[in-house]
LOROFI-859284 format. One record per atom (N, C-alpha, C, O): y, x, z; residue in three letters; residue number from 1. Coordinates in Angstrom, 2 decimals, padded with zeros to 5 digits. Each point is the difference from the previous one (the first is absolute). Last residue first. Layout:
N
NODE Y X Z ALA NUM $
...
//
This chain:
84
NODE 097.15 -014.98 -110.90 UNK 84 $
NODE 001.44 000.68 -000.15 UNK 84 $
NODE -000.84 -000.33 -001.85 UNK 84 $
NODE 000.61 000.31 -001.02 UNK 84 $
NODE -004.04 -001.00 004.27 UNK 83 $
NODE 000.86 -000.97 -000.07 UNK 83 $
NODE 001.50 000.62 -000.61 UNK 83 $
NODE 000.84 -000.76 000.48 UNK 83 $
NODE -004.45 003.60 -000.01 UNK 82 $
NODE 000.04 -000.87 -000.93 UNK 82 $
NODE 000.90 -001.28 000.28 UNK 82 $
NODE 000.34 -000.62 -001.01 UNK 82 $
NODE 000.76 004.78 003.34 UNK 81 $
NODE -000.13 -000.02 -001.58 UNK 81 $
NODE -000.14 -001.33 -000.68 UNK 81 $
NODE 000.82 -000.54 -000.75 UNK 81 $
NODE -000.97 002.00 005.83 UNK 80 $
NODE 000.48 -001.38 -000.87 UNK 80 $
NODE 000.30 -000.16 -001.73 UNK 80 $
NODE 000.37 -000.93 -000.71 UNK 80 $
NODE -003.04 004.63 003.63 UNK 79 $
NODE 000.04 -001.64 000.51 UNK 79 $
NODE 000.47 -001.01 -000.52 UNK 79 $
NODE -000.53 -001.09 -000.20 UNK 79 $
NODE 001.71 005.58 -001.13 UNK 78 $
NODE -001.77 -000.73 -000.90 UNK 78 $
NODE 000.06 -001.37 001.13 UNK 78 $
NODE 000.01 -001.16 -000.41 UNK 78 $
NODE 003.83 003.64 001.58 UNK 77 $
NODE 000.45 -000.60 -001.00 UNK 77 $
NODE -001.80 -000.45 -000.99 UNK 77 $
NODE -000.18 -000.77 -000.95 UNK 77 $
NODE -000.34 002.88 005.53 UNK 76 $
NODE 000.95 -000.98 000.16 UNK 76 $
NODE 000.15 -000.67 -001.65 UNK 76 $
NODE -000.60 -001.05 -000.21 UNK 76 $
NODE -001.38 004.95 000.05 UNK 75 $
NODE -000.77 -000.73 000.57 UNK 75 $
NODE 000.72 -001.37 -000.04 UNK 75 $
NODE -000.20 -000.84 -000.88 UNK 75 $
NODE 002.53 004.69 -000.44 UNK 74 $
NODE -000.78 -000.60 -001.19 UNK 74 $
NODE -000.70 -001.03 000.56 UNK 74 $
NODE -000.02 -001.00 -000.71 UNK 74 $
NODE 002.19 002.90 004.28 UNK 73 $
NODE 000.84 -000.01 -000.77 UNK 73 $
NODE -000.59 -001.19 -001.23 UNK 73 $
NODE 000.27 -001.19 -000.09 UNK 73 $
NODE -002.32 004.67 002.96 UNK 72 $
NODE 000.29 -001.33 000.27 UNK 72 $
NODE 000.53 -001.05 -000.24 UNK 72 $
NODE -000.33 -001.05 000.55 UNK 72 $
NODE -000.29 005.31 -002.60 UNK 71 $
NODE -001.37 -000.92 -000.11 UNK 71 $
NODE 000.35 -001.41 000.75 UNK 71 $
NODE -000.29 -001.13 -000.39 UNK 71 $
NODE 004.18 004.51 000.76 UNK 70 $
NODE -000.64 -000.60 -001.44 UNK 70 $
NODE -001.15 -001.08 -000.15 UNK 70 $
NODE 000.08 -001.12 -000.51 UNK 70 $
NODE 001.57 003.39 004.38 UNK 69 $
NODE 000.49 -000.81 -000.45 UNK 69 $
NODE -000.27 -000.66 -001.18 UNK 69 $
NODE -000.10 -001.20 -000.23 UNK 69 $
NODE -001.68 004.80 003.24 UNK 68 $
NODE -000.80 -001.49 -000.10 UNK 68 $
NODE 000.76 -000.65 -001.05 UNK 68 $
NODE -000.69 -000.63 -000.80 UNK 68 $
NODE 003.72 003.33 004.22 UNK 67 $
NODE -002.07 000.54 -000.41 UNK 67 $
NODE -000.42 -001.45 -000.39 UNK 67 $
NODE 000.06 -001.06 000.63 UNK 67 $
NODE 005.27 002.51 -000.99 UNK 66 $
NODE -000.81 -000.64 000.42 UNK 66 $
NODE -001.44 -000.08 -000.17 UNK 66 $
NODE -000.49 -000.25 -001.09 UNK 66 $
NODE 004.81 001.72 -000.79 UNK 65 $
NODE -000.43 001.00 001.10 UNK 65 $
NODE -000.87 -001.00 000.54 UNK 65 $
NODE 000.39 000.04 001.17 UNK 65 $
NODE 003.73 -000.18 -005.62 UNK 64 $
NODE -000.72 -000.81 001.00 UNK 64 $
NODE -001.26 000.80 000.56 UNK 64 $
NODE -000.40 000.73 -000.90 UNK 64 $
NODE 003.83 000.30 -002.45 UNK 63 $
NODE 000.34 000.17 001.45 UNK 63 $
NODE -000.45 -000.75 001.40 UNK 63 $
NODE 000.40 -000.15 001.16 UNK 63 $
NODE -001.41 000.26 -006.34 UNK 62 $
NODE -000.32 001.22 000.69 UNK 62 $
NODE 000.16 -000.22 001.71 UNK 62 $
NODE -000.76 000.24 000.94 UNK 62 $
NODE -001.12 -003.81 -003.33 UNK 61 $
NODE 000.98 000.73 -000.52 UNK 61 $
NODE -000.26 000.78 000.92 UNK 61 $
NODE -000.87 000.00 000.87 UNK 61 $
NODE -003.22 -002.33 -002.73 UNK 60 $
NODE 000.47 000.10 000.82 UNK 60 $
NODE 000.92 000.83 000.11 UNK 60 $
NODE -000.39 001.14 -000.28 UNK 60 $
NODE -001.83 -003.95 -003.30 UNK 59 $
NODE 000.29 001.38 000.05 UNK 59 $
NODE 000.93 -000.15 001.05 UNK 59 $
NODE 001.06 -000.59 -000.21 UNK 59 $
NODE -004.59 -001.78 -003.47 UNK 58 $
NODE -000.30 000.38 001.83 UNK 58 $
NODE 001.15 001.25 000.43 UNK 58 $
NODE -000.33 001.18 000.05 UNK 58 $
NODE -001.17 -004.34 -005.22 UNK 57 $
NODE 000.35 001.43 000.79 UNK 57 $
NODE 000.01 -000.56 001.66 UNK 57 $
NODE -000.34 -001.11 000.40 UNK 57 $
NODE -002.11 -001.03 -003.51 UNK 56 $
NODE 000.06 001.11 -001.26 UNK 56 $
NODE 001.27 000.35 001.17 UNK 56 $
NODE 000.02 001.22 -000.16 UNK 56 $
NODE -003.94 -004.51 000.99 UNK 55 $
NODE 000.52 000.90 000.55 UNK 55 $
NODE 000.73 001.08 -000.74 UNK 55 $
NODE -000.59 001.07 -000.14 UNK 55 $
NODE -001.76 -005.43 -001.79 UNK 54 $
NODE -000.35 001.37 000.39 UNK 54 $
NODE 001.44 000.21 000.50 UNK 54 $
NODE 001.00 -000.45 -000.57 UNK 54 $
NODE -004.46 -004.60 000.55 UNK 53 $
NODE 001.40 000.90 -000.56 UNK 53 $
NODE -000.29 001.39 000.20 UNK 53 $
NODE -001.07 000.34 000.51 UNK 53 $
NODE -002.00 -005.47 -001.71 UNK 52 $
NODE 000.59 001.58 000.64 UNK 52 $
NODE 001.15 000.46 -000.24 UNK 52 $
NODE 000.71 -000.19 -000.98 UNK 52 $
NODE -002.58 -004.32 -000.43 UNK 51 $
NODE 000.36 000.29 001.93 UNK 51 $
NODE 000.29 001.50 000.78 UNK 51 $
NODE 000.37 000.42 001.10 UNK 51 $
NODE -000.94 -001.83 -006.27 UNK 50 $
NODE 001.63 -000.45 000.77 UNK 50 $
NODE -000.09 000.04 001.30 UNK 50 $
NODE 000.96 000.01 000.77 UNK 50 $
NODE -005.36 000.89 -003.32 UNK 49 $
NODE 001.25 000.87 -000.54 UNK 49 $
NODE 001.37 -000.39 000.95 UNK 49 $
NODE 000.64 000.89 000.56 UNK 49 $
NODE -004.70 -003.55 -001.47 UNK 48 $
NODE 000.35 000.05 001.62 UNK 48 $
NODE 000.72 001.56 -000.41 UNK 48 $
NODE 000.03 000.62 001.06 UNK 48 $
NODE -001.67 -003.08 -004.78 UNK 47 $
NODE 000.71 -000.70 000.55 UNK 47 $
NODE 000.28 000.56 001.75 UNK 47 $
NODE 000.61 -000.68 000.82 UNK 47 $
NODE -002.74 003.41 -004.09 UNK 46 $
NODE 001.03 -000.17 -000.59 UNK 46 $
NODE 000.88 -001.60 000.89 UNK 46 $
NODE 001.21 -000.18 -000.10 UNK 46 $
NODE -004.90 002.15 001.28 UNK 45 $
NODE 000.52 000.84 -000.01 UNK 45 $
NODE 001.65 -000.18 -000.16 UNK 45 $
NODE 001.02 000.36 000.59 UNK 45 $
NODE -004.93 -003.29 -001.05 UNK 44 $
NODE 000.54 -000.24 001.30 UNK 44 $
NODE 001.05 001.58 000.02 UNK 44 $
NODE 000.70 000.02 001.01 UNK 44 $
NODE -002.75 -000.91 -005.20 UNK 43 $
NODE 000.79 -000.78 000.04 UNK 43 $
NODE 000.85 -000.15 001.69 UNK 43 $
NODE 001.15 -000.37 000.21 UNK 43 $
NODE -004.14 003.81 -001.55 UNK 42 $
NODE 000.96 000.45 -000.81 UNK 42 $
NODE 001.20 -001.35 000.31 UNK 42 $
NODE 001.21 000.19 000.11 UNK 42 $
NODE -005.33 000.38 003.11 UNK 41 $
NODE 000.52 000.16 -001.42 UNK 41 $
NODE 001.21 000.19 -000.63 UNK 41 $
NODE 000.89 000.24 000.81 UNK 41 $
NODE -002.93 002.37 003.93 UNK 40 $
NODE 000.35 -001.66 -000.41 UNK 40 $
NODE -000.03 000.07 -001.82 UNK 40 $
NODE 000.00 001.03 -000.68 UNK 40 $
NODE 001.11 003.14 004.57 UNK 39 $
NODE -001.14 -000.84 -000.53 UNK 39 $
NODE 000.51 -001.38 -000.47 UNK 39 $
NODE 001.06 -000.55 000.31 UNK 39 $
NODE 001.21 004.56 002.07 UNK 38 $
NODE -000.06 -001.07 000.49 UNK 38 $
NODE -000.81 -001.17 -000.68 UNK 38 $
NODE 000.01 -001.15 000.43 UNK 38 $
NODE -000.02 006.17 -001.31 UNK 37 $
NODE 000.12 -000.50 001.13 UNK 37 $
NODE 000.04 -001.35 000.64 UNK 37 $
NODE -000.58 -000.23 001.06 UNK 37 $
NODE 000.72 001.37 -005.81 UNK 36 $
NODE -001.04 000.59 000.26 UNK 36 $
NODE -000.23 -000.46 002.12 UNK 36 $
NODE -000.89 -000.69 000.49 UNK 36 $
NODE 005.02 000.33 -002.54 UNK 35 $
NODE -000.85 -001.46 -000.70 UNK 35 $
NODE -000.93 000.36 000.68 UNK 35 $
NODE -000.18 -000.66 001.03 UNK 35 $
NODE 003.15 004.07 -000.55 UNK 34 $
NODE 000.29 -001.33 001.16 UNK 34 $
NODE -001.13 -001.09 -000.15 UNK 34 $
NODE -000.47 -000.74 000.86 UNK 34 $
NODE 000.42 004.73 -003.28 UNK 33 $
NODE -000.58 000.03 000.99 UNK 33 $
NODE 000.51 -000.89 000.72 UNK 33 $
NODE -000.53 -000.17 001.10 UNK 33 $
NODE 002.38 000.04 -005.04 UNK 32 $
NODE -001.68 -000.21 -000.45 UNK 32 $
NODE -000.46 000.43 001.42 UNK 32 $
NODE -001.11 -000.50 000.12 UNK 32 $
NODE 005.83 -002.09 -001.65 UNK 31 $
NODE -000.40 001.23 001.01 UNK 31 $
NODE -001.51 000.01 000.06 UNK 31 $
NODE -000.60 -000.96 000.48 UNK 31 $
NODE 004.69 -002.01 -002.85 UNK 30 $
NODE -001.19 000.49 000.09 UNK 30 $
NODE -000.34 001.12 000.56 UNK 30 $
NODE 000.63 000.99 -000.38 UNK 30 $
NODE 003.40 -003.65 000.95 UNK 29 $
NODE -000.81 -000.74 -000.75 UNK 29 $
NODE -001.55 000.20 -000.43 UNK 29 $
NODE -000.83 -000.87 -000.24 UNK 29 $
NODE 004.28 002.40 004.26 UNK 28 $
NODE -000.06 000.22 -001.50 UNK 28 $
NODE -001.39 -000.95 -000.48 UNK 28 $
NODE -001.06 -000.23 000.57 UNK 28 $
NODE 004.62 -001.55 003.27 UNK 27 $
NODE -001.06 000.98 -000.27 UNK 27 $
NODE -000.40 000.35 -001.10 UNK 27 $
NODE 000.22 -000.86 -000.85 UNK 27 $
NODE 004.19 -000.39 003.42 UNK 26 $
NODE -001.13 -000.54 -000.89 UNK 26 $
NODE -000.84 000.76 000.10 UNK 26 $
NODE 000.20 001.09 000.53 UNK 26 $
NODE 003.27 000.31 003.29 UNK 25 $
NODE -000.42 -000.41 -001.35 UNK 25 $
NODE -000.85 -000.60 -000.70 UNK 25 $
NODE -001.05 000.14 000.63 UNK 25 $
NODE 004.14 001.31 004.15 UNK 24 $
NODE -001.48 -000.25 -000.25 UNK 24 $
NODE 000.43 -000.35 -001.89 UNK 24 $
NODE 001.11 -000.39 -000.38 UNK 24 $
NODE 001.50 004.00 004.40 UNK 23 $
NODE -000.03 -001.23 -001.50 UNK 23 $
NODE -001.71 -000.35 000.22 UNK 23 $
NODE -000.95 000.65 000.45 UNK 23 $
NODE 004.46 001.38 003.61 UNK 22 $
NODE -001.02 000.17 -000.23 UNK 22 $
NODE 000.14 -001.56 -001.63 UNK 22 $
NODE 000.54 -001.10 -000.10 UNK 22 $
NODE 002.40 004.60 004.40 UNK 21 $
NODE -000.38 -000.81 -001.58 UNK 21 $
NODE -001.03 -000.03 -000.38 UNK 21 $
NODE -000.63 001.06 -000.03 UNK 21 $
NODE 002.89 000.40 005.55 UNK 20 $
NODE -000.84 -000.42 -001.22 UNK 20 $
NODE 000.24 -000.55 -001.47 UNK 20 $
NODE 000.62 -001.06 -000.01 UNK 20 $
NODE 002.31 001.41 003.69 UNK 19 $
NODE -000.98 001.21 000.28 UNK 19 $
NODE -000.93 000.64 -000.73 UNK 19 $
NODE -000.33 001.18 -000.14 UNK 19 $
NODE 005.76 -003.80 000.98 UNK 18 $
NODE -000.94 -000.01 -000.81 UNK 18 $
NODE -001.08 001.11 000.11 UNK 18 $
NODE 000.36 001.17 -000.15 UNK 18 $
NODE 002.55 -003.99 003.86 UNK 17 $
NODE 000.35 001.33 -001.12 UNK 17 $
NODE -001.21 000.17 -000.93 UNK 17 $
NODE -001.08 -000.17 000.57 UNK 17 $
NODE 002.75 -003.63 003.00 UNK 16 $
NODE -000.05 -000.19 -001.57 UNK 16 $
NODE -000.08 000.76 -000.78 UNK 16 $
NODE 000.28 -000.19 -001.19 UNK 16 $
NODE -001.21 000.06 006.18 UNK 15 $
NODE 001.61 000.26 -000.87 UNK 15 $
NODE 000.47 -000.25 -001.18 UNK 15 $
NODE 001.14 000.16 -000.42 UNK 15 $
NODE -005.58 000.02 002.66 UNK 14 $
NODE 000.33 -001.05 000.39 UNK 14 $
NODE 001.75 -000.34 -000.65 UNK 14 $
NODE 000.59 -001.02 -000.36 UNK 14 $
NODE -003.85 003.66 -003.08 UNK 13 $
NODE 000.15 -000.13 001.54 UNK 13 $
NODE 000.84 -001.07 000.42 UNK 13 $
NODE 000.53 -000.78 -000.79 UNK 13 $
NODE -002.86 000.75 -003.88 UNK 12 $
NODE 000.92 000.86 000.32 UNK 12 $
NODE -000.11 -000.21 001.86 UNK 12 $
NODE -000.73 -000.85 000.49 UNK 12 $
NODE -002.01 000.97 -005.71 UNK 11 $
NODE 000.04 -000.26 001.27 UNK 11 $
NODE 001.03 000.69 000.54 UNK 11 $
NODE 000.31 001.17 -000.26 UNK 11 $
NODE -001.10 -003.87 -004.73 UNK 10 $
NODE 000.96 000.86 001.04 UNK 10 $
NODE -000.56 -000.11 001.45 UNK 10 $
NODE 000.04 -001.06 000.61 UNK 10 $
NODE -002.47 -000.60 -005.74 UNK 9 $
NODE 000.43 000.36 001.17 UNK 9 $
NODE 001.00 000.86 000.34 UNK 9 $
NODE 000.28 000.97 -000.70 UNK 9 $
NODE -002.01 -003.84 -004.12 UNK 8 $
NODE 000.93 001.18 000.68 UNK 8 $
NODE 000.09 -000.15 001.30 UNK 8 $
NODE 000.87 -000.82 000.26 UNK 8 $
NODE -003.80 -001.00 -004.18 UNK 7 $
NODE 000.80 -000.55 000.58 UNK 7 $
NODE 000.17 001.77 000.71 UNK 7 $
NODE -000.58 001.07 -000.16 UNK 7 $
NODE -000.59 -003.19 -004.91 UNK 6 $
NODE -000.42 001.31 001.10 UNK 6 $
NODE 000.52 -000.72 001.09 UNK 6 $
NODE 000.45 -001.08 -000.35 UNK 6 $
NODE -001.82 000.78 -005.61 UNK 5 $
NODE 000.22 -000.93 001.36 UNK 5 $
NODE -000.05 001.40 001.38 UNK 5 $
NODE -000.62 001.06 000.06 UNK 5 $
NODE 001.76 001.07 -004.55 UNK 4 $
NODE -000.85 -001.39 000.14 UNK 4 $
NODE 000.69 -000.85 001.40 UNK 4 $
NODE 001.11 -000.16 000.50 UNK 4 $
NODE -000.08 005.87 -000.70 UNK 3 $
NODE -000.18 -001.13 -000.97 UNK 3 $
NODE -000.98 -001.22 -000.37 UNK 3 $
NODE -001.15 000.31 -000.30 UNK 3 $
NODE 004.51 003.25 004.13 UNK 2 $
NODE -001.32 -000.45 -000.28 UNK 2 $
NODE -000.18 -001.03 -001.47 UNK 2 $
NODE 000.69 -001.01 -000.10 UNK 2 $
NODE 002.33 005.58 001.13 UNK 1 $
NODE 000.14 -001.44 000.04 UNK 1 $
NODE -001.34 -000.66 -000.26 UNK 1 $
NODE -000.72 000.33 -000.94 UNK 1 $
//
């Protein structure tokens, strides 16, 4: 179960069958190679914290057979992440 803030995808086909799940989540609060990577002070750190999210699962079901699906999948739902 995801914990904090999250939102919850479903990709499903034209049928409505379900293909995809995918969670986005908060982000952790401190991560010393995220800081190190994305630079700044401590204060722009701490105020641009809410535009990220992480990817905490991706899990394409079984009975789905399609090349690509996944990535394509995550792509589509980062397009509209930030507005969701």
């Amino acid at each position: 179960r995801p914990v904090g803030e999250h939102l919850r995808y479903v990709a499903t086909d034209r049928r409505g069958r379900w293909l995809v799940l995918l969670v986005f989540a908060a982000p952790a609060k401190h991560l010393r190679q995220r800081e190190r990577f994305i630079g700044g002070s401590e204060e722009q750190r701490r105020r641009r914290l809410r535009f990220l999210a992480n990817n905490t699962r991706l899990l394409p079901l079984p009975h789905v057979a399609c090349p690509n699906l996944p990535s394509r999948t995550l792509g589509l739902c980062l397009a509209r992440l930030s507005a969701d």
